[in-house]
N, C-alpha and C positions, 0 to 999 in steps of 0.2 A: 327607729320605727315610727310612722305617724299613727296618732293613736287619735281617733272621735268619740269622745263621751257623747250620750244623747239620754237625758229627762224626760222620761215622758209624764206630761201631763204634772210637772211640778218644776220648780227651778234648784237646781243641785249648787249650794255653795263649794268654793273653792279649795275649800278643805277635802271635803268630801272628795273632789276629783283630782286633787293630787296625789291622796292616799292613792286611790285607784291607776293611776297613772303609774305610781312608785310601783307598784305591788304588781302592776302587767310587765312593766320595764324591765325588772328583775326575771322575769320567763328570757329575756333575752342570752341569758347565761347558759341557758339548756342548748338554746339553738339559738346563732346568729344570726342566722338568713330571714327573720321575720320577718314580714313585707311590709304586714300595715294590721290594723286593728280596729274591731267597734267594738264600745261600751254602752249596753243598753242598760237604764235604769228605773224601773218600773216601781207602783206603789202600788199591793192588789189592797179589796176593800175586806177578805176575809179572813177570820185568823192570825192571831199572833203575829206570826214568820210571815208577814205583809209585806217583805222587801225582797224584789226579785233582780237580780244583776245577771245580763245575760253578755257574754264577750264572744267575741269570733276573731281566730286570726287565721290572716292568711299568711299562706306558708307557698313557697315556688312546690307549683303543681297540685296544691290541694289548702282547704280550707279547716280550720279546726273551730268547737265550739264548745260552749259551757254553760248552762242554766242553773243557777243555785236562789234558795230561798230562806231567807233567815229575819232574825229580828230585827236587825241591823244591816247598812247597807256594807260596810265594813267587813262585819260575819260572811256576809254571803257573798263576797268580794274574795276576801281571804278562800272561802271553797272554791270556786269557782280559777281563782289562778291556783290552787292544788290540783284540781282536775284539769289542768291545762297542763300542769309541768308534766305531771303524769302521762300525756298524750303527746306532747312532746318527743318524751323520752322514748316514746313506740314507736314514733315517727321516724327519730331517728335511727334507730336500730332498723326499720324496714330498708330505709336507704341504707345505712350499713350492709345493709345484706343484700341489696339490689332487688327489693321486691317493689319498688315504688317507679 
C-alpha cells in the first residue's frame, strides 16, 4: 500500500513516521485490498491533547477515515488505526454480505 504522511505546519522526524507507517501497515491484515493512504499530522495551539493524526484509506469503491486527538502523536496514532481496524472489519462483513 503506498502511504503519504504530511506535517502540517512543523517537520515530523523519522521515527515518528515510521511508527506511523508500521502501525497503518499492520491494518493490512484485516483487509488486503488497501489501495493507498494519507497521514495527516496536525499540532492544535489548545489544550493538553494538542496532537491530532488524521488517516484516510482508500479501499476499492469507498474511502475510510479517522480523526484522533491525544497528547502524543503515537497515542493518537495508536487510536486512530483502532478505529480504522474496526471500520475495516464492517467493511468487510458489508461485502461479505453483498451490501457494498
Amino acid at each position: 500500500m503506498k502511504l503519504q504522511v504530511h506535517s502540517i505546519h512543523f517537520t515530523a522526524d523519522q521515527k515518528l513516521i515510521g511508527f506511523i507507517e508500521q502501525k497503518v501497515n499492520k491494518l493490512e491484515t484485516f483487509y488486503d485490498r488497501l489501495v493507498s493512504g494519507e497521514v495527516f499530522l496536525r499540532l492544535n495551539n489548545e489544550g493538553i491533547e494538542n496532537k491530532t493524526v488524521e488517516i484516510k484509506l482508500k479501499v476499492p469503491g469507498s474511502q475510510l477515515f479517522a480523526k484522533e486527538q491525544a497528547k502524543s502523536f503515537e497515542a493518537a496514532a495508536d487510536l486512530a488505526t483502532e478505529a480504522l481496524r474496526n471500520q475495516l472489519k464492517r467493511f468487510k462483513t458489508k461485502i461479505k454480505n453483498g451490501r457494498v
